[in-house]
C-alpha positions in Angstrom: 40.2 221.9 51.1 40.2 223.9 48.1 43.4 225.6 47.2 43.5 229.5 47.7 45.0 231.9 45.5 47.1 234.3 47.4 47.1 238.0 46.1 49.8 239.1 48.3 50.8 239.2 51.3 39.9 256.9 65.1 36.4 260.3 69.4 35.3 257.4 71.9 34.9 258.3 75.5 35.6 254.2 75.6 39.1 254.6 72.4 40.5 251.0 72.0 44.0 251.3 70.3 43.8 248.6 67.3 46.3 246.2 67.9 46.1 243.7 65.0 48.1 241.0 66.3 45.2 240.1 69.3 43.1 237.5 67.2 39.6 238.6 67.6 38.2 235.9 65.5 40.5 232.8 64.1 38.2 229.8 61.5 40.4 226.8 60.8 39.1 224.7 58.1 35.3 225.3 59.2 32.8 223.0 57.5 29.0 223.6 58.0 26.6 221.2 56.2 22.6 221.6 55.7 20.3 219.1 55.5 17.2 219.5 53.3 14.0 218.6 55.4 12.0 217.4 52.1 14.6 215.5 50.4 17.4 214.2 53.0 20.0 216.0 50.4 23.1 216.9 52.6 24.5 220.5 51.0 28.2 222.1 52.2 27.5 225.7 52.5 30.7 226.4 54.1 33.7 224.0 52.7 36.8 224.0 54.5 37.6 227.8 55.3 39.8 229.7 57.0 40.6 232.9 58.2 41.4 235.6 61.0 40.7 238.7 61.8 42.9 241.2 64.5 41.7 243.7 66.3 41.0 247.0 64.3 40.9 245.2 61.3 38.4 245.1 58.4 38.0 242.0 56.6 35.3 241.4 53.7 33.7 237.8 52.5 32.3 238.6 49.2 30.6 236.0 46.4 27.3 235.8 44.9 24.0 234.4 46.3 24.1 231.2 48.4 28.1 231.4 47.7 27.9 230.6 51.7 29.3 233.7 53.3 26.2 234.5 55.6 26.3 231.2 56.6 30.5 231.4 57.9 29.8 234.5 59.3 27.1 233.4 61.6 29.0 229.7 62.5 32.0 231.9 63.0 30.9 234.3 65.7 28.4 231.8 67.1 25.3 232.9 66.4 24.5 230.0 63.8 24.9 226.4 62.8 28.8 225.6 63.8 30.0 222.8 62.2 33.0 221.0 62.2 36.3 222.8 63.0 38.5 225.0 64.9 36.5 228.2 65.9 38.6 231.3 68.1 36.0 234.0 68.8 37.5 236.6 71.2 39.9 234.0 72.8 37.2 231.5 73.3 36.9 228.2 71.1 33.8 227.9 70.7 33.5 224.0 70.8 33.8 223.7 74.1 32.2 227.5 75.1 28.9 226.2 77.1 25.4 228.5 76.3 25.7 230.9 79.8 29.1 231.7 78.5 28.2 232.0 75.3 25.4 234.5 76.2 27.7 236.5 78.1 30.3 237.2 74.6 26.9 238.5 72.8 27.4 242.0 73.6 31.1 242.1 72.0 29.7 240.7 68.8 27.0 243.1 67.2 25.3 242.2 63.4 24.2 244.9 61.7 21.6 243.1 59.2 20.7 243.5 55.3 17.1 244.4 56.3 17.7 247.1 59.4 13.0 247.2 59.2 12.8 243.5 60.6 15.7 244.2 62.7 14.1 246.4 64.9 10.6 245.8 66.9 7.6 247.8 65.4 6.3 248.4 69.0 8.9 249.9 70.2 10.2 253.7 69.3 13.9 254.0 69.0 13.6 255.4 73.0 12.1 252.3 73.8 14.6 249.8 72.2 17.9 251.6 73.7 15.8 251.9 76.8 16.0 248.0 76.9 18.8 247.2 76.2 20.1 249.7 78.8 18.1 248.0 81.2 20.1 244.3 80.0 23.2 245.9 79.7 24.0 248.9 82.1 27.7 248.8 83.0 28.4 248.6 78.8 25.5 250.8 78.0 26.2 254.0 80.4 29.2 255.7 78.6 26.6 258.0 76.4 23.3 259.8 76.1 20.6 258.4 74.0 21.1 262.0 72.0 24.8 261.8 71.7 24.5 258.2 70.4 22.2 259.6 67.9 24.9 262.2 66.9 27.5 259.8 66.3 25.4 258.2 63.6 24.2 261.2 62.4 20.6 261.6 63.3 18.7 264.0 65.3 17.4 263.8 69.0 13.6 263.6 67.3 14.1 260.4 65.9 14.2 259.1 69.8 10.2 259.5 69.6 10.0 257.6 65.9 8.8 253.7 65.7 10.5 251.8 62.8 7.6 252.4 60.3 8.3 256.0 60.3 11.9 256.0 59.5 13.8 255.9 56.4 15.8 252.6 54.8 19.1 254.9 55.9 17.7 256.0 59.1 16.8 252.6 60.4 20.1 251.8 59.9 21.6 253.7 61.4 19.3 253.2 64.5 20.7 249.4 64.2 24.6 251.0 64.0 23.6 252.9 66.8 22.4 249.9 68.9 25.6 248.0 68.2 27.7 250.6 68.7 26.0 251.2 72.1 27.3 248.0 73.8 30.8 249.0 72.4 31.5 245.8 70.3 35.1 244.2 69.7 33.6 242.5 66.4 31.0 244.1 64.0 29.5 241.9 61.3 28.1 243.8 58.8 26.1 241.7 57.0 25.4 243.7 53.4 24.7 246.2 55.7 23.7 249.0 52.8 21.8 246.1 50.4 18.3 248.6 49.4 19.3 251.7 50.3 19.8 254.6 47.6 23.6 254.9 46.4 24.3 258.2 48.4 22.8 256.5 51.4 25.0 253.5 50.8 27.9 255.9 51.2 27.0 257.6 54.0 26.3 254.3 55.6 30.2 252.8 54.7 31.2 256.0 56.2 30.0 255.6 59.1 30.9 251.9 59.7 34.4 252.6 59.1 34.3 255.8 61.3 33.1 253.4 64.3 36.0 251.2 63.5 38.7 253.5 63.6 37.6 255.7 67.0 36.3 252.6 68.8 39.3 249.6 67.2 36.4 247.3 66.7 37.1 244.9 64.2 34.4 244.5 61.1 33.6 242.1 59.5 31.5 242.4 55.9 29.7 240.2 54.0 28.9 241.2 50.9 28.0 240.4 47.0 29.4 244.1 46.0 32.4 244.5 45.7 32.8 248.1 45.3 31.5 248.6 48.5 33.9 245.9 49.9 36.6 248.3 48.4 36.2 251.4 49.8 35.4 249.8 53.1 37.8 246.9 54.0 41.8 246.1 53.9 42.0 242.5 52.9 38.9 240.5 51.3 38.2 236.3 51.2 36.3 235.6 47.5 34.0 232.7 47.7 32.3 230.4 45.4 30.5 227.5 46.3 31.0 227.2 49.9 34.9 227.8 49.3 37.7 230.3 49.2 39.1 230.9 46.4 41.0 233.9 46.6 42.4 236.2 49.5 44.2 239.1 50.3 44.9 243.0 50.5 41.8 244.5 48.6 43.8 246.5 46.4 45.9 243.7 45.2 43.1 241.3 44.7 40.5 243.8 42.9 43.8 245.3 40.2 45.3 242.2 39.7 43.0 239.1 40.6 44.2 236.0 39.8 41.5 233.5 40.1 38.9 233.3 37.4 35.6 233.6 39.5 36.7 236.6 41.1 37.5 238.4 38.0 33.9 237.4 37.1 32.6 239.1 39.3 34.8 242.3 38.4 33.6 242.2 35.1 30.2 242.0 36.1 30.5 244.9 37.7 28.8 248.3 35.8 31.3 251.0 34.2 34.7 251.5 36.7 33.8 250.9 39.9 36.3 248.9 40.6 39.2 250.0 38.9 42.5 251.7 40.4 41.4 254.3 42.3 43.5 257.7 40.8 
């Protein structure tokens, strides 16, 4: 395995106090390998990794395109290839974790996709869609009105009576926050959650992802390629490259002061400040 440079060591009628030493998710040394179809080339996506996050916490995986983070997020809460290695997803290894029980920890892990469009039927209104999953779900799903929902992610009752078609980049997703946050997660993935959406959109989108955390103590987990919106969302941060970690810790310490060469590559890459020391 790589070596890994170190940086350093809140209005729920459902609250969960965060308690960040309960292990909601724990990878050790997670290898996932594709196989091309055409050629028979074997490719690592995911190359000996590692980490854990507690209850309440936030914790970004950042890198560039096909850096592998998707792919460890989805082997790491199930919902994808799984490899080889140790995977801890809400007290359950998932190795030996058979499909019925599998299907019964879906509800306490919710993705919120890049593309919240193809995340949601184009038959169904928004009504419709939290109409079904109330009907798969109703002991999680009764705590709150369709309208209230909507009012913790900021939208208004009409939007009940909208299909997807008719609703903004920003609106759809917050529709799709509002269906996770409906079956009361213990683990969001967010995966680049505001990729497409107008920069004051993005914002109010982060906002309300780390609202959820804080009144609810989900963790959140964020996969993204930009890291100023890794910054102002998450405490500690995992840099990969190439299917590996290469760098970890506190976000502040590792975005000030990085200390392996790809991540201050992608610092620099970034346009004007971002990412500089907030004043």
């Amino acid at each position: 395995m790589a070596e890994v440079v170190q940086a350093g060591v809140p209005g729920d009628r459902h609250p969960r106090t965060p308690d960040t030493d309960t292990a909601v998710l724990v990878v050790d040394d997670l290898v996932v390998e594709h196989r091309d179809r055409r050629t028979g080339t074997v490719l690592r996506a995911v190359d000996g990794v590692s980490l854990r996050i507690g209850a309440g916490e936030s914790v970004a995986v950042v890198g560039e395109s096909g850096s592998g983070k998707t792919t460890l997020a989805m082997a790491a809460t199930g919902l994808g290839a799984r490899g080889v290695g140790a995977i801890r997803l809400l007290g359950h290894e998932l190795s030996s974790t058979g499909r019925a029980q599998l299907r019964r920890l879906r509800p306490e892990v919710q993705v919120v996709f890049q593309d919240p469009h193809g995340s949601l039927d184009p038959r169904q209104s928004v009504r419709s869609g939290l109409r079904e999953l109330r009907r798969l779900q109703p002991e999680r799903t009764s705590w709150i009105t369709d309208t209230d929902l909507l009012d913790r992610v900021r939208l208004a009752p009409q939007i009940l009576d909208r299909f997807p078609h008719q609703l903004s980049g920003g609106q759809a997703q917050r529709v799709c926050i509002a269906r996770a946050l409906l079956m009361r997660p213990r683990l969001i993935v967010a995966d680049e959650p505001t990729s497409g959406l107008d920069v004051s959109v993005q914002a109010d989108v982060l906002a309300l992802l780390t609202e959820i955390r804080r009144s609810t103590g989900a963790a959140l987990l964020m996969i993204s390629h930009d890291l100023a919106v890794v910054r102002s969302v998450c405490d500690l941060v995992h840099v990969m490259c190439h299917g590996r970690v290469v760098e970890s810790g506190p976000c502040e310490k590792v975005f000030v002061a990085p200390e392996h060469d790809y991540t201050r590559e992608l610092l620099a890459a970034m346009p004007g400040a971002r990412w500089r020391s907030r004043r």
